[in-house]
DSSP file (Angstrom, degrees, kcal/mol; ACC not computed):
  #  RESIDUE AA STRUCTURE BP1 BP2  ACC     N-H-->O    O-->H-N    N-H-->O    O-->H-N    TCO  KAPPA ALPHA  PHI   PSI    X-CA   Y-CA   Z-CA
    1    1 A X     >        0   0    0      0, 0.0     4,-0.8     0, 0.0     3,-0.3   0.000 360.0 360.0 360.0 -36.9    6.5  -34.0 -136.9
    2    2 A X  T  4  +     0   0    0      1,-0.2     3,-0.2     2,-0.1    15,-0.1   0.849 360.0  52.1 -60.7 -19.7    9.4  -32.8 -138.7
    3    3 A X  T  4 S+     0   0    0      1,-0.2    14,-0.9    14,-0.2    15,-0.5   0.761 109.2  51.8 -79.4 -26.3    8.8  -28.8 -137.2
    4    4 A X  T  4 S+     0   0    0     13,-0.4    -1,-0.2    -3,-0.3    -2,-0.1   0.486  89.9 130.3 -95.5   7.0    8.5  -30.1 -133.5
    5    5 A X     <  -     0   0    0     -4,-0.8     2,-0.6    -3,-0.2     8,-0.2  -0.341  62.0-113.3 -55.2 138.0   12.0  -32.0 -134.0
    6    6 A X        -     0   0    0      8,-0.1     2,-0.6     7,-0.1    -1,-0.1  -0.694  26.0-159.3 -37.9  71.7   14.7  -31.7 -131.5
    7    7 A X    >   -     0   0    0     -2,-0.6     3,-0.8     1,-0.1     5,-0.0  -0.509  16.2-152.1-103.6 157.3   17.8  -29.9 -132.5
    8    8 A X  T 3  S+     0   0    0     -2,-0.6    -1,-0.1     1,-0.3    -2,-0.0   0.856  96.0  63.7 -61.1  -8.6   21.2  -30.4 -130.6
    9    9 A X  T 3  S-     0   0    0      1,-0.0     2,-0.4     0, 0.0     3,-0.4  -0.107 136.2 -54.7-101.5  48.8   22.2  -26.7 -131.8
   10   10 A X    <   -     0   0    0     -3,-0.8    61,-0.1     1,-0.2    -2,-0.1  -0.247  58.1-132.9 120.3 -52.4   19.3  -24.5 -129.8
   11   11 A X     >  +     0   0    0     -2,-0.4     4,-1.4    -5,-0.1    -1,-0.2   0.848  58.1 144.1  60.5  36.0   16.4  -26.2 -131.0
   12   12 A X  H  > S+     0   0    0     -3,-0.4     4,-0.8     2,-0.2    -6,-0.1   0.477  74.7  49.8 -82.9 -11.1   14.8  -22.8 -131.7
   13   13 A X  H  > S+     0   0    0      2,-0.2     4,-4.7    -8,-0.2     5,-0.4   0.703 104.0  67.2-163.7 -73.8   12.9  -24.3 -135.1
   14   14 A X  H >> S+     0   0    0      2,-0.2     4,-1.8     3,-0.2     3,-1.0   0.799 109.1  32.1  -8.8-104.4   11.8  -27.2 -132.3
   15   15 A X  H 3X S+     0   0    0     -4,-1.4     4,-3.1     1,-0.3     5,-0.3   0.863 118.1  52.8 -35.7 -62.9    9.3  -24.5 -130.1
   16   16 A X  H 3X S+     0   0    0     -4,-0.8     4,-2.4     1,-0.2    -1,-0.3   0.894 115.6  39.6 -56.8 -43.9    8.4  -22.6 -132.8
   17   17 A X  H <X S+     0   0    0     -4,-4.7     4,-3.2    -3,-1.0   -13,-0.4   0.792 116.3  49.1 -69.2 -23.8    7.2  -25.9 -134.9
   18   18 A X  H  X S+     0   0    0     -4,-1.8     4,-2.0   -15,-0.5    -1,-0.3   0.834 108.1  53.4 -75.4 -29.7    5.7  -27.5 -132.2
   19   19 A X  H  X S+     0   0    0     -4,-3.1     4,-1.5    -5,-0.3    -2,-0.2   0.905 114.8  45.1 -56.3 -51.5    3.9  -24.3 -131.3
   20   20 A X  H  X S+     0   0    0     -4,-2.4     4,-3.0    -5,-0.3    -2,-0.2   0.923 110.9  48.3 -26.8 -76.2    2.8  -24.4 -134.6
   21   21 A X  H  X S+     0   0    0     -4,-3.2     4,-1.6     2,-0.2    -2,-0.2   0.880 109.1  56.7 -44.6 -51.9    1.9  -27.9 -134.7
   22   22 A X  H >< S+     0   0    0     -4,-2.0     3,-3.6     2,-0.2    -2,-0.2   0.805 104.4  51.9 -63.7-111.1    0.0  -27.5 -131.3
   23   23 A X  H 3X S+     0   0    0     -4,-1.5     4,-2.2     1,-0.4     3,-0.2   0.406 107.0  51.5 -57.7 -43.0   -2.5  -24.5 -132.8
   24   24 A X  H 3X S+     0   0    0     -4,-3.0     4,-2.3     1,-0.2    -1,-0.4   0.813 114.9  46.2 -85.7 -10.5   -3.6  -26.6 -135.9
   25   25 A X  H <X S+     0   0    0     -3,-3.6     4,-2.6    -4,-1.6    -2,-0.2   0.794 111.0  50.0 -51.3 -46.9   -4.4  -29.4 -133.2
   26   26 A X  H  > S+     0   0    0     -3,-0.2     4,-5.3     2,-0.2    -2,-0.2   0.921 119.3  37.6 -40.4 -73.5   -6.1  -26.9 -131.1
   27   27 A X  H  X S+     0   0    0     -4,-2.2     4,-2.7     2,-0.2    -2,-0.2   0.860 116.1  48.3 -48.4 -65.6   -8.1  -25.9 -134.3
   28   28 A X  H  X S+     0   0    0     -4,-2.3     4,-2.9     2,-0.2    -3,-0.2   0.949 116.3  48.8 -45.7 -72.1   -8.5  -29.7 -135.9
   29   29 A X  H  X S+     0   0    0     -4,-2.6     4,-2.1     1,-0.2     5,-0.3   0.991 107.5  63.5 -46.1 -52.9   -9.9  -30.8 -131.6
   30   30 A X  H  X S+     0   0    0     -4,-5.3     4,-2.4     2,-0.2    -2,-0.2   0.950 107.2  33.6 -22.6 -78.7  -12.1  -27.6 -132.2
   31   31 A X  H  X>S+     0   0    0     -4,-2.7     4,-1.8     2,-0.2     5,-0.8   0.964 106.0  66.4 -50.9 -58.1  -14.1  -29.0 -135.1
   32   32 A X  I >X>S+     0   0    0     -4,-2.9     4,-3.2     1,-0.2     5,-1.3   0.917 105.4  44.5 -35.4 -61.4  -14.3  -32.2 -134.1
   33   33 A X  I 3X5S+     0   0    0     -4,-2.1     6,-2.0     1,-0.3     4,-0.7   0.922 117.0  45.6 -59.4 -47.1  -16.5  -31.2 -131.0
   34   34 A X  I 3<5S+     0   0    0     -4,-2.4     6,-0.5    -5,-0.3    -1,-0.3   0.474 128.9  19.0 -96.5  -7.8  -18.6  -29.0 -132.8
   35   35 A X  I <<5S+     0   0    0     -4,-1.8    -1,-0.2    -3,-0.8    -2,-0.2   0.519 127.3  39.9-122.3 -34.3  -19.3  -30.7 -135.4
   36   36 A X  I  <<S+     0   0    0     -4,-3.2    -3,-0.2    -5,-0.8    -2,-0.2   0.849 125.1  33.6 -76.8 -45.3  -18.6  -34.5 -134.7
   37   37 A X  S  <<S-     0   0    0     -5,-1.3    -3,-0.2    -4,-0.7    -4,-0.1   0.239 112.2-115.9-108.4  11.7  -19.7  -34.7 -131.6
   38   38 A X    >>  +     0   0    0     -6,-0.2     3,-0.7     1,-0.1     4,-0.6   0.628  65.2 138.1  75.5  23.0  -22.4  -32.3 -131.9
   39   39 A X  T 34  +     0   0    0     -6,-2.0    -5,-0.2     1,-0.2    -4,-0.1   0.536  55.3  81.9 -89.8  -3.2  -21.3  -29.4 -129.5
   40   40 A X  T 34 S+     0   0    0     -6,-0.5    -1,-0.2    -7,-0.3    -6,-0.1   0.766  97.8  53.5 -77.9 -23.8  -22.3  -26.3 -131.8
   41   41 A X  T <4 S+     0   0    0     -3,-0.7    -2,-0.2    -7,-0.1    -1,-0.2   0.793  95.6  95.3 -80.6 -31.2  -26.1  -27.3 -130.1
   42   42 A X  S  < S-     0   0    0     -4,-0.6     2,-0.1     1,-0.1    -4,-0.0  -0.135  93.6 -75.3 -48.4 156.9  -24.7  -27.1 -126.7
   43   43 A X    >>  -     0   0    0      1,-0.1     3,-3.3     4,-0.0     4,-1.1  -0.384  46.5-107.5 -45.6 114.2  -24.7  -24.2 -124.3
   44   44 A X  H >> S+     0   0    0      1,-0.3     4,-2.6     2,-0.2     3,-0.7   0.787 113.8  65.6 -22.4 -52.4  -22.3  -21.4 -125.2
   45   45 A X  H 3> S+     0   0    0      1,-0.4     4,-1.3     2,-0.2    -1,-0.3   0.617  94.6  44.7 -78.6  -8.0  -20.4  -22.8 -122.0
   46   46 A X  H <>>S+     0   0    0     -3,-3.3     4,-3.8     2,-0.1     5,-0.7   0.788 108.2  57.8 -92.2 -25.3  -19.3  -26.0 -122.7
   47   47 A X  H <X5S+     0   0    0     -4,-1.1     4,-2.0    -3,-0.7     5,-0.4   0.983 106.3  48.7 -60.4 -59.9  -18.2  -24.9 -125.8
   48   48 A X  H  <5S+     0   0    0     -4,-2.6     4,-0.3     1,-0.2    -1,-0.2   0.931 115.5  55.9 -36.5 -47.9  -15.7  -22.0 -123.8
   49   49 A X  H  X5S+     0   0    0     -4,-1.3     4,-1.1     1,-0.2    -2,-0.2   0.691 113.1  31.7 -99.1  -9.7  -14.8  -25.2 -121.8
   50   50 A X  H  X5S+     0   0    0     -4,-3.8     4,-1.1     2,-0.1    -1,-0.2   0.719 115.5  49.5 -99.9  -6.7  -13.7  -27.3 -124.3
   51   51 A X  H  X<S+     0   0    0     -4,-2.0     4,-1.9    -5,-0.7     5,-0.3   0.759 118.7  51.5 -80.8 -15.8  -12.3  -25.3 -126.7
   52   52 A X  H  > S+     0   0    0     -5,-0.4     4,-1.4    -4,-0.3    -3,-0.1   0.936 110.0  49.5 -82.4 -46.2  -10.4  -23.8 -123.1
   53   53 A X  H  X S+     0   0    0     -4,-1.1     4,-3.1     1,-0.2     5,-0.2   0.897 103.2  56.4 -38.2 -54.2   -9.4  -27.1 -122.2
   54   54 A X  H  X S+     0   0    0     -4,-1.1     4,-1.9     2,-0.2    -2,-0.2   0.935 110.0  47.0 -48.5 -61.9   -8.0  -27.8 -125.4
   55   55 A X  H  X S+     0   0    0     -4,-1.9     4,-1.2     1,-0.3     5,-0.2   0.994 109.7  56.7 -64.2 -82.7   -5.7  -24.7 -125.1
   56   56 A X  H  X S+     0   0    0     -4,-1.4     4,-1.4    -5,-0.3    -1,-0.3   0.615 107.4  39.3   2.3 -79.2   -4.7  -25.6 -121.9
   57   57 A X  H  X S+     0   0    0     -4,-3.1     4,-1.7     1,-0.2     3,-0.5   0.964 117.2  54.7 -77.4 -56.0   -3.4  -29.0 -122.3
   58   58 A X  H >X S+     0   0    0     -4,-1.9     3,-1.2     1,-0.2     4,-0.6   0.804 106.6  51.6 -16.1 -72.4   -1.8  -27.8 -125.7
   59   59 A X  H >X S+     0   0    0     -4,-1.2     4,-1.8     1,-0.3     3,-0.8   0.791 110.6  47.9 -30.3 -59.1   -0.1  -25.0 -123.7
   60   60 A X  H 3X S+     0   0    0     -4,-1.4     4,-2.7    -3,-0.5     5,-0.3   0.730 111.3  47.8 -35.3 -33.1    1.3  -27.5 -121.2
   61   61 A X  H << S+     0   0    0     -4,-1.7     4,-0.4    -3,-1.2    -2,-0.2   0.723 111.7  50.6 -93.2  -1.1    2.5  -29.8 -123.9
   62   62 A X  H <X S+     0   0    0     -3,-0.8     4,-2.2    -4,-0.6     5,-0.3   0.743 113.7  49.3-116.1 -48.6    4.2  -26.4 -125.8
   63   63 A X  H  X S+     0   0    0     -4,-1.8     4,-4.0     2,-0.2    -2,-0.2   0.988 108.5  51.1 -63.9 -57.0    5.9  -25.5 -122.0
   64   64 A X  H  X S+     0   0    0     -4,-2.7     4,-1.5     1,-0.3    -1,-0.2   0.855 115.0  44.6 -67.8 -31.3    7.3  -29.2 -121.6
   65   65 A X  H  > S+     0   0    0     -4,-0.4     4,-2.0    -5,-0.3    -1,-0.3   0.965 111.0  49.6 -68.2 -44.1    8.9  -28.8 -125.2
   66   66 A X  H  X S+     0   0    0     -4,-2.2     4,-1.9     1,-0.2     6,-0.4   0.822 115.6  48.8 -62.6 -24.6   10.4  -25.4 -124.8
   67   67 A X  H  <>S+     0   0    0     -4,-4.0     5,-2.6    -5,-0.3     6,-0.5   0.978 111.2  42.9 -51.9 -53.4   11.8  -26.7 -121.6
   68   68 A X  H ><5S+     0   0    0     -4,-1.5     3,-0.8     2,-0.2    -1,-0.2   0.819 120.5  50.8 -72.6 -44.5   13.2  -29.8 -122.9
   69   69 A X  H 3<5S+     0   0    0     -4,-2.0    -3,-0.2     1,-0.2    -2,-0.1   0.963 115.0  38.9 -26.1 -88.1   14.5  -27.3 -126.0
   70   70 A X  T 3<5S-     0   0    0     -4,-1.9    -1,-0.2     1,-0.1    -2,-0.2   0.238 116.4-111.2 -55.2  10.0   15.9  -24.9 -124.3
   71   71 A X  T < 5S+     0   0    0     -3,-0.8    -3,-0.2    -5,-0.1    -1,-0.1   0.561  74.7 127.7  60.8  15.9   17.6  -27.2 -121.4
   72   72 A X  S   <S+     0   0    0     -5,-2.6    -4,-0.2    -6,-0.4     2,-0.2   0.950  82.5  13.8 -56.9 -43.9   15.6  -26.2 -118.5
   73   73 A X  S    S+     0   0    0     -6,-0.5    -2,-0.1    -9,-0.1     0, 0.0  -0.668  96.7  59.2-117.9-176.6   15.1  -30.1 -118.0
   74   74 A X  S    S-     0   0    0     -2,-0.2     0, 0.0     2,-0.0     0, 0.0   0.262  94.6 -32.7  84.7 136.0   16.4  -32.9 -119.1
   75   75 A X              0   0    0      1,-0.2    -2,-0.1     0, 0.0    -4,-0.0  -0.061 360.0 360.0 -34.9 136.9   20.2  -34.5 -119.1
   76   76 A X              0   0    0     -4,-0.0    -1,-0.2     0, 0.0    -2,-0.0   0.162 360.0 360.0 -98.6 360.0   22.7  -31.6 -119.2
């Protein structure tokens, strides 16, 4: 948590850690389906579509932080 922190001087450290943060999440949700929940027996395509999903919403949540970094949203 401390790499996706907020700072008032750029927050350039912020994106990168959360980007970070985000990929071993990505990775971590990965396994879990394939191995917890038994998806490595599934059909190449669900597999595409959850590990795509995954990235997806990860990607979003990596946009709404660089925004909020960089001052695109959020009180000015």
């Amino acid at each position: 948590m401390l790499f996706a922190r907020h700072d008032d001087a750029g927050g350039g450290i912020g994106v990168a850690g959360a980007a970070l943060l985000l990929a071993l999440a990505v990775a971590k949700g990965r396994e879990i389906l394939l191995h917890y929940l038994e998806l490595k027996h599934a059909g190449p395509g669900w597999r595409s579509a959850m590990t795509g999903w995954l990235t997806l919403l990860s990607g979003a949540l990596l946009l709404v932080t660089a925004a909020g970094s960089l001052g695109w949203v959020g009180p000015h």
